[in-house]
C-alpha angles and dihedrals in degrees: 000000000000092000102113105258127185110207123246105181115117089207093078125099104191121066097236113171092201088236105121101080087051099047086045093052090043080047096057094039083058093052091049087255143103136225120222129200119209132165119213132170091345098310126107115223132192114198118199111208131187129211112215122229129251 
């Protein structure tokens, strides 16, 4: 879910390249953190989470 896409469909309207997850998740590393994905009753929910430092 976080790899880097370009989207094919034709179907689509917008010109999205599939790039922001995996911006987010490069984001996090940077910061000493991760970024986690779950799905629960229907909703999809992205959970930022920060190491802390020894």
């Amino acid at each position: 879910m976080f790899h880097r896409f370009y989207t094919g469909d034709t179907a689509r309207n917008k010109k999205g390249t599939g790039l922001g997850l995996s911006i987010a998740q490069s984001l996090m590393k940077k910061m000493n953190g991760e970024l986690f994905a779950t799905l629960k009753n229907h909703q999809f929910i992205m959970t930022c989470q920060w190491n802390k430092r020894t």
